[in-house]
N, C-alpha and C positions, 0 to 999 in steps of 0.2 A: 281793129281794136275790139275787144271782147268786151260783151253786154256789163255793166257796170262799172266797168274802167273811166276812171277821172284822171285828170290833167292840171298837172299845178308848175305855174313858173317860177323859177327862182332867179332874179340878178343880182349880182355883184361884185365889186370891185379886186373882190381877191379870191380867190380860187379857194384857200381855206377856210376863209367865213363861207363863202357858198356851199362847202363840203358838211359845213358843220351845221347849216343848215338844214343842209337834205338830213344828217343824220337825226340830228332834233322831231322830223316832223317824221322818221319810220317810228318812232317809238308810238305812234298811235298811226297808222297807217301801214298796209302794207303795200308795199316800192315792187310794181314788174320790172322796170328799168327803167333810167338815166342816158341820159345823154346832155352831156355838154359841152359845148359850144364856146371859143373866144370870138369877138370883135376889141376893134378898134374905135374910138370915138374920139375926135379932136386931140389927136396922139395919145388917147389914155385905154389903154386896155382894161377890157370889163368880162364878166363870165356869165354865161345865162346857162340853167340848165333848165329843161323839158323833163318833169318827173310823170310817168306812169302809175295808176295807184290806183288800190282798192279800200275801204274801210275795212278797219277792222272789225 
């Protein structure tokens, strides 16, 4: 990971509130890369994504 790289998690239950999330917080951040992730949890699927990021 590159010197000043931060890490922000995101969960939730639907993929497009999670999308819309990530989108929300580039607008004052800038995003190296995404990665997300499903699980399962007491038969209910969830979305967790791993964001990469610099300040702007």
């Amino acid at each position: 990971m590159q010197s000043g790289m931060m890490v922000k998690i995101f969960e939730n239950d639907y993929r497009n509130f999670l999308e819309n999330e990530i989108n929300e917080f580039s607008a004052d951040h800038n995003i190296q890369q995404v990665s997300i992730s499903t699980g399962v949890n007491n038969y209910k699927r969830y979305y967790v994504a791993v964001v990469l990021y610099t300040e702007n």
